[in-house]
C-alpha positions as CSV (number, residue, x, y, z in Angstrom):
1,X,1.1,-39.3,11.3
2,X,4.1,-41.7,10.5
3,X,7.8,-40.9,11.1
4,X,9.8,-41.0,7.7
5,X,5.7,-40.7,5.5
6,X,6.0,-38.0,3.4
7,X,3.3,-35.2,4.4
8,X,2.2,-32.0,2.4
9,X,0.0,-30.7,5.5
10,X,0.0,-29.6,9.1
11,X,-2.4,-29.3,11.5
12,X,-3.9,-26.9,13.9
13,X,-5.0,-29.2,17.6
14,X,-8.6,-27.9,17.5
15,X,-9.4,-30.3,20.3
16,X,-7.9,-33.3,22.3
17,X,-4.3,-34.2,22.6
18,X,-1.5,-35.5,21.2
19,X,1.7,-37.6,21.8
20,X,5.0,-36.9,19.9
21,X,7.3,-40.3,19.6
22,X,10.9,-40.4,18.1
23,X,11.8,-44.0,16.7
24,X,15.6,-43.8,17.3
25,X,18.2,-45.7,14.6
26,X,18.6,-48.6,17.5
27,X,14.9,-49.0,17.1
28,X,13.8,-47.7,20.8
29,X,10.9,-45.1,21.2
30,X,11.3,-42.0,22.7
31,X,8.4,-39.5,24.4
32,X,9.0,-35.8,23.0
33,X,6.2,-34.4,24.8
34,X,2.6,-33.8,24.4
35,X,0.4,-31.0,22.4
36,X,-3.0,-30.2,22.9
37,X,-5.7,-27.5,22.0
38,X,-4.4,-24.6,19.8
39,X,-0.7,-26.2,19.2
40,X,0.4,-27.3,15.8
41,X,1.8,-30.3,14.4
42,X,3.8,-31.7,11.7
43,X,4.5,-27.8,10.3
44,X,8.2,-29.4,8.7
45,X,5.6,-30.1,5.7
46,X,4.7,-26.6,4.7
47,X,8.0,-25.7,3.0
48,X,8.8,-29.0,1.1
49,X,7.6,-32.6,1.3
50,X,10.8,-34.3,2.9
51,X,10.0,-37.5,5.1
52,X,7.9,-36.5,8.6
53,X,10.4,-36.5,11.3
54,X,8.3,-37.8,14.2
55,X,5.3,-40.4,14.4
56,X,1.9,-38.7,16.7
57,X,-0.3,-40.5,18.2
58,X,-3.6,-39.3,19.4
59,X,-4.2,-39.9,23.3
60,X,-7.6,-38.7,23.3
61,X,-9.9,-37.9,20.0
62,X,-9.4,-34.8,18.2
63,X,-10.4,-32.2,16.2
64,X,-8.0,-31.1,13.4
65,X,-7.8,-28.5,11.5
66,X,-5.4,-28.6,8.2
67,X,-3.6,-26.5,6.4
68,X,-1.6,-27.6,2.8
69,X,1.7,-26.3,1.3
70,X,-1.1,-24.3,-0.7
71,X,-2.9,-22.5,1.7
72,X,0.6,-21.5,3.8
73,X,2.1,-20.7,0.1
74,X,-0.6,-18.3,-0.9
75,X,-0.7,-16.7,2.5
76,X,2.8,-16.0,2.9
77,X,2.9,-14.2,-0.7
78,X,0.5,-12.0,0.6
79,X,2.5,-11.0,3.7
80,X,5.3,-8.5,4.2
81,X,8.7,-9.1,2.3
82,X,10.7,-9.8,5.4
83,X,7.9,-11.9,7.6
84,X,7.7,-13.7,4.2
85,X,11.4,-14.5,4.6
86,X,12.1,-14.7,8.4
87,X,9.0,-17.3,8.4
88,X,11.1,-19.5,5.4
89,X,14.3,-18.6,7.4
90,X,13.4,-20.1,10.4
91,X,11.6,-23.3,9.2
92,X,14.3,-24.4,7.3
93,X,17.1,-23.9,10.1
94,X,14.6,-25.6,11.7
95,X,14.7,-28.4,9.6
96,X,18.1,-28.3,9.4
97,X,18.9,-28.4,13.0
98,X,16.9,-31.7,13.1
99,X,19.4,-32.8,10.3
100,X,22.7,-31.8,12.2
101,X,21.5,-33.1,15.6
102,X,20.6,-36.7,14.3
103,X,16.9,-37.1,14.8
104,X,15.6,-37.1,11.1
105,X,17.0,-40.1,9.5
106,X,16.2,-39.4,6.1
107,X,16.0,-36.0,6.4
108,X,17.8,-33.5,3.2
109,X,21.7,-32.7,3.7
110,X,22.3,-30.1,5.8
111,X,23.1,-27.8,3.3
112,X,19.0,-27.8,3.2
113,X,18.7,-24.5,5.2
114,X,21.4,-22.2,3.1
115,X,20.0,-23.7,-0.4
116,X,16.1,-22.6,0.2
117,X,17.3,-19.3,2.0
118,X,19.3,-19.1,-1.2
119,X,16.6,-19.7,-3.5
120,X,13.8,-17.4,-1.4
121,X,15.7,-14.7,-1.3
122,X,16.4,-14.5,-4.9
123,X,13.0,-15.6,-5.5
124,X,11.7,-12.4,-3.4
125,X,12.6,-9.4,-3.5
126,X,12.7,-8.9,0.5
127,X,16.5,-8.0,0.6
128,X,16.1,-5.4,-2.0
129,X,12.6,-3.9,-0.5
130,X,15.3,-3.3,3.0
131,X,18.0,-1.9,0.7
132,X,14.7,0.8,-0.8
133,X,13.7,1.1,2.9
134,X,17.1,2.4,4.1
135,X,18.6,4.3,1.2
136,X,15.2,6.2,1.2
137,X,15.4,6.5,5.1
138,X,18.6,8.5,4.5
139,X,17.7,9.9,1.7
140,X,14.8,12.0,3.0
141,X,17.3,13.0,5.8
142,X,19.8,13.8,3.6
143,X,17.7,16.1,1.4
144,X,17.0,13.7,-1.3
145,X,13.7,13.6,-1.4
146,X,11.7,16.2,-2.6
147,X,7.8,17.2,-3.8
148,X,6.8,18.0,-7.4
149,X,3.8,19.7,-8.0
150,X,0.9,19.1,-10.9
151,X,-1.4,21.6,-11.3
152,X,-5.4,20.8,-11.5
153,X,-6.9,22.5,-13.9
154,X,-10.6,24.3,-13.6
155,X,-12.7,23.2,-16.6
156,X,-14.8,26.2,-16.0
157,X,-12.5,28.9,-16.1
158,X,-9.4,27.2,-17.4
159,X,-7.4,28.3,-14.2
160,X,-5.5,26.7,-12.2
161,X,-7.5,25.0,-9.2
162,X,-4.3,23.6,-7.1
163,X,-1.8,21.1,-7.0
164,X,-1.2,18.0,-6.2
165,X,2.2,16.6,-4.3
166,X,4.0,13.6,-5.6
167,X,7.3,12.5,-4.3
168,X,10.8,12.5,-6.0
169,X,13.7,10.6,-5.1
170,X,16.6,11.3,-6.9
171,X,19.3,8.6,-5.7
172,X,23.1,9.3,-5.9
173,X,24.0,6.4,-7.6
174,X,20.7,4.7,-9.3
175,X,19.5,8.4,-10.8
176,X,15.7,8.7,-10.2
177,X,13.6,6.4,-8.9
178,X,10.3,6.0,-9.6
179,X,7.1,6.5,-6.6
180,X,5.6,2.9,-7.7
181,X,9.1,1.3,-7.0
182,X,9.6,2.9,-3.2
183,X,6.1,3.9,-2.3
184,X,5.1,0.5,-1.5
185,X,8.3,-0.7,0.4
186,X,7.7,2.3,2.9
187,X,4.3,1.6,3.3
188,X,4.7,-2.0,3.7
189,X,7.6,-0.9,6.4
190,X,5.4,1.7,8.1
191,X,7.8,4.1,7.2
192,X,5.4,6.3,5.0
193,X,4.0,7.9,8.3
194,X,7.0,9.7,8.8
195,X,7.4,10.5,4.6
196,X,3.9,11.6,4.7
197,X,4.4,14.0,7.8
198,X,7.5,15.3,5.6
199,X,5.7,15.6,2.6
200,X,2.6,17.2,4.6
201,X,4.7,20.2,5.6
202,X,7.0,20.6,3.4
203,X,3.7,20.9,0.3
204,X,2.0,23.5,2.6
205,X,5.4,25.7,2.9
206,X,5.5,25.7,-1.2
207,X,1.6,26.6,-1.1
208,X,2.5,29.7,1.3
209,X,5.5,30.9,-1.2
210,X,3.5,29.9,-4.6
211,X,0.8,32.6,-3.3
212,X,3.4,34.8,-1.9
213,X,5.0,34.7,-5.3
214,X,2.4,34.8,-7.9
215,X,-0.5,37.5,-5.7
216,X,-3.0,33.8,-5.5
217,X,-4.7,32.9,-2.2
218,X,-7.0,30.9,-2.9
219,X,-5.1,27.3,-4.8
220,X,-5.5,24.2,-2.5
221,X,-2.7,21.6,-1.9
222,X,-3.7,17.7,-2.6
223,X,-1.1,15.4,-0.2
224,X,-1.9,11.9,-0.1
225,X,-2.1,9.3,2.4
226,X,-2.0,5.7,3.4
227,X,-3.8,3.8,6.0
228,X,-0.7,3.7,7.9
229,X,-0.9,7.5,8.3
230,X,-4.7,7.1,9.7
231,X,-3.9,4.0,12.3
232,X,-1.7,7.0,14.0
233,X,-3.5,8.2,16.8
234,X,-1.7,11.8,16.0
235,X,-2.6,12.0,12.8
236,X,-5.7,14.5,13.3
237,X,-3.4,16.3,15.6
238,X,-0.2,16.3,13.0
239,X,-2.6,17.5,10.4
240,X,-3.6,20.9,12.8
241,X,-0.3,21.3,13.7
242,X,1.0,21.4,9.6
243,X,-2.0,24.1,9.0
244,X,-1.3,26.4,12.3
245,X,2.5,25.9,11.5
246,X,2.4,27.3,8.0
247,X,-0.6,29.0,8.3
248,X,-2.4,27.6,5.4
249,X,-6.3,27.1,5.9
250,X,-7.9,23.9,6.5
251,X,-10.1,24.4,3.0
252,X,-6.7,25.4,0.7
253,X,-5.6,21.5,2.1
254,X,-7.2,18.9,0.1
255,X,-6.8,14.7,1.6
256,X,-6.4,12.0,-0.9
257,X,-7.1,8.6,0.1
258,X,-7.3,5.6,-1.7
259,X,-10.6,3.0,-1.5
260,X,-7.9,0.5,-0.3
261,X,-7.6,2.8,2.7
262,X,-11.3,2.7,3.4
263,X,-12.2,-0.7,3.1
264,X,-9.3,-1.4,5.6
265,X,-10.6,0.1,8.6
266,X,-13.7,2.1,7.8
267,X,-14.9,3.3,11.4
268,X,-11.7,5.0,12.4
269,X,-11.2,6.5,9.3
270,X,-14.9,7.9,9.0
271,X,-14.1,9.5,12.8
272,X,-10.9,10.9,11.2
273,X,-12.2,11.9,7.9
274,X,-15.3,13.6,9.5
275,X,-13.2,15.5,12.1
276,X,-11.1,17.0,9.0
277,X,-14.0,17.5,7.1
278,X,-15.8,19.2,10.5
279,X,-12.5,21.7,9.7
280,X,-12.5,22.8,6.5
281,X,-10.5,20.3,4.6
282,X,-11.4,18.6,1.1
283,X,-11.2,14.9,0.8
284,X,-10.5,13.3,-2.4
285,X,-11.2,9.4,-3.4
286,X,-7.6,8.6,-5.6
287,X,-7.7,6.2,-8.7
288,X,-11.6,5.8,-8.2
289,X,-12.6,2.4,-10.2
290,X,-9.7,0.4,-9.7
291,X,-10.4,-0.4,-6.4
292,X,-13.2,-2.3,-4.5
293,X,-15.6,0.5,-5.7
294,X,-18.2,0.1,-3.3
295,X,-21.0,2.6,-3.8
296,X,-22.2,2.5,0.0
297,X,-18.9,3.8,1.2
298,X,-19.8,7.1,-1.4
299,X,-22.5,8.3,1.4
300,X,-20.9,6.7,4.7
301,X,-17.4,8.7,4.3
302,X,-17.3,12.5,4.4
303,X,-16.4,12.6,0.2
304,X,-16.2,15.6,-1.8
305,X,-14.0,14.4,-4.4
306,X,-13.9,11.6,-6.8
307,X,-10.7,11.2,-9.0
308,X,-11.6,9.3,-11.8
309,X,-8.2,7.2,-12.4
310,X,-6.0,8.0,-15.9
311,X,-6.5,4.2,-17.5
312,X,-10.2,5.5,-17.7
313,X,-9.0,8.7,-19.7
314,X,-6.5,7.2,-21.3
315,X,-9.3,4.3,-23.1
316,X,-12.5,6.3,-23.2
317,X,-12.5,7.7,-26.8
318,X,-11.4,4.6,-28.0
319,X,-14.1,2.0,-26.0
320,X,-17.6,2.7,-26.2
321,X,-17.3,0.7,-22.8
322,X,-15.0,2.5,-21.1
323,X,-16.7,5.6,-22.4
324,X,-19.7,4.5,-20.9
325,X,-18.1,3.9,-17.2
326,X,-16.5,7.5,-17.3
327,X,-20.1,9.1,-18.1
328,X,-21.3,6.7,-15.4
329,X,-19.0,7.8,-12.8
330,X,-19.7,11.6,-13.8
331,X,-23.4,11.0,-13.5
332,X,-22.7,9.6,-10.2
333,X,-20.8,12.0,-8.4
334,X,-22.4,14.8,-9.5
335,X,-25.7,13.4,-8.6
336,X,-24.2,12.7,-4.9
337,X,-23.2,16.3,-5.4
338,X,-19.2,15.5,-5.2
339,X,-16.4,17.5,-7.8
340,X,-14.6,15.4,-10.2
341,X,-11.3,15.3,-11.2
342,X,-10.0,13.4,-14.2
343,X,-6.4,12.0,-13.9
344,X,-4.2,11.7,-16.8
345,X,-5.4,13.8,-19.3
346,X,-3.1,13.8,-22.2
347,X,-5.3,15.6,-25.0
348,X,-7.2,18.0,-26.2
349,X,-9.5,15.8,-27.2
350,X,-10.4,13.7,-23.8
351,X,-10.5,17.6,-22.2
352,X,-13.2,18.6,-24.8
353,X,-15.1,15.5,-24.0
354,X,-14.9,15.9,-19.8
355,X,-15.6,19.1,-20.0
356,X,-18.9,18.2,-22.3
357,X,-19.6,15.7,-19.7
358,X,-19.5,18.0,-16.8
359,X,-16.0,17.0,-15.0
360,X,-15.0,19.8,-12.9
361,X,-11.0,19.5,-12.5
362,X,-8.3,18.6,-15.6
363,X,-5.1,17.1,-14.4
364,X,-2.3,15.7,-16.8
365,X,0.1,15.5,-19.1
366,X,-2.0,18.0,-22.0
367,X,-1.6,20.8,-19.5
368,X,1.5,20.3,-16.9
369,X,3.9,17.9,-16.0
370,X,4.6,17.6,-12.1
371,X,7.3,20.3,-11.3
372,X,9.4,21.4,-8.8
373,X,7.9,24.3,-6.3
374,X,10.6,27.0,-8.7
375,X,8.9,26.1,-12.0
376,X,5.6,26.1,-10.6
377,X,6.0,29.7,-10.1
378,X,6.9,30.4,-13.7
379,X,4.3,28.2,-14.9
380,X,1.4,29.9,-13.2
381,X,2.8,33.6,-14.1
382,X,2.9,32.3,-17.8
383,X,-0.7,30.8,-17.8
384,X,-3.7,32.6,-17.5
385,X,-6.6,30.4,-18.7
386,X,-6.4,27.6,-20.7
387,X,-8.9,27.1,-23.3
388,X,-10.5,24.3,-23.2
């Protein structure tokens, strides 16, 4: 590696060792230091290809192991907003430090460092996932937050099965903002531990005053959570303490995961799903079909539930094909002897046809909207059964 070639990879020392040498502008050498085994080496090139800085020579053979502006590009879009840009950050100070103190001779203006951190952070959008991450942070403190409820629908009887919790965040200034928008910055942050605990006790509170209200025992709360909420070592325990808090039974609480979730880290959440399930609880498989879909996970997790995801419903009476994956899916879970649920259900129509099919549970637009915990009430005095 030449001081002043242009290079468009580093390198990972597998093996062997390494001298750095500076060729200074009066044309003397000068020893940098050495790297060996598990160091790596001219990393300047993964953010642009501006003239290597330093020639290395090898002082015993070695085993290299590369890594192009491609490979660091791709992995650093798939890592979190602000590692993403503290990583760019810091290479190109870095870089410009080198520039300021002399030692690259060719090396970009100074002005290298504020330009790219100029350009990445209006290429990203890591200062506004922060600005989501703290507005919601005092939102849910402030009140801000709150739970809507959508009623599942019994394609037997027409009655209402339960409900389902999905967060609201009504902001001050923006006006509402919408779950797919904030949901991921506070799970990317870690944050949605503490919104889920939230939103844990807070939906089983509403479940107590919805019976209290409308003479019902026996509708089930659906709460959903991420793998960040099964990593916590509490999060059996947190779960206990929501049901003995509110007194709501471990079978009236319903756990929604996604296949994400599974995939992730399958033994500890089989441990944690079977210790729920060992209690009472339900536990539902959310947008089943747009994930990884594995069919072995089906029998090695403690599933009752499959939700069948609304781009299914919304498409199946107009694609023989996607027609043929819902019946599919029904065949399937009721052969493994798990309840369905259909998600977006907008009409008549695709409720005729699920019900024909043999889907247990409705939920959508056709027969409620989410609601707050107030209209709920009203909505399940004013329904008896729907006909379906």
């Amino acid at each position: 590696m030449q001081q002043g070639d242009r290079g468009k990879s580093a390198y990972i020392i597998e093996s062997g060792r390494v001298e750095i040498i500076l060729l200074k502008s009066d044309g003397n050498k000068q020893s940098l230091g050495t790297r060996g085994a598990g160091a790596m080496i001219g990393e300047m090139a993964l953010i642009d290809s501006a003239p290597r800085t330093a020639t290395i020579v090898a002082l015993e053979d070695c085993q290299l192991l590369e890594i192009t502006q491609d490979d660091f590009s791709q992995r650093l879009d798939k890592a979190d907003p602000i590692l993403k840009m503290t990583t760019q950050v810091i290479l190109t100070r870095y870089r410009d430090t080198l520039s300021r103190s002399g030692l690259v001779n060719e090396g970009k203006p100074c002005m290298l460092a504020e330009a790219l951190e100029l350009e990445y952070a209006q290429a990203t959008s890591a200062v506004e996932s922060v600005r989501i991450e703290n507005d919601f942070k005092t939102a849910l403190k402030n009140g801000d937050i709150s739970l809507h409820y959508q009623p599942l629908i019994s394609f037997d009887s027409g009655r209402i099965g339960g409900f389902e919790a999905l967060m609201r965040w009504d902001h001050p200034e923006l006006g509402a903002i919408s779950p797919a928008q904030f949901i991921p910055v506070i799970e990317d942050s870690g944050f949605i531990v503490e919104a889920s605990q939230w939103a844990l006790k807070t939906s089983l509170v509403a479940l107590k005053h919805i019976e209290a209200q409308t003479g019902h025992d026996d509708y089930f709360m659906s709460v959903n959570f991420s793998s960040h909420d099964f990593a916590s070592d509490d999060f059996v325990d947190s779960v206990y303490d929501a049901l003995s808090v509110t007194d709501v039974k471990p079978q009236n609480l319903h756990l929604e995961i996604t296949e994400r979730l599974l995939m992730g880290q399958p033994d500890q959440a089989k441990d944690t799903l079977e210790m729920c399930r060992e209690a009472g609880m339900g536990i539902s498989i959310d947008d089943f079909g747009t994930g990884y879909s594995s069919l072995s996970y089906l029998h090695y997790f403690p599933i009752d539930t499959l939700k069948i995801d609304q781009s299914f419903i919304n498409d199946m009476m107009d694609d023989a094909n996607v027609m043929a994956l819902v019946k599919s899916m029904l065949q399937l879970s009721q052969s493994m002897g798990m309840r369905t649920i259909a998600e977006g259900v907008e009409t008549l129509e695709q409720a005729h046809e699920l019900k024909r099919l043999g889907c247990d549970i409705a939920q959508g637009y056709y027969f409620a909207k989410p609601m707050p915990e107030k209209d709920v009430v009203e909505f399940v005095r004013a329904h008896g059964a729907f006909e379906i």
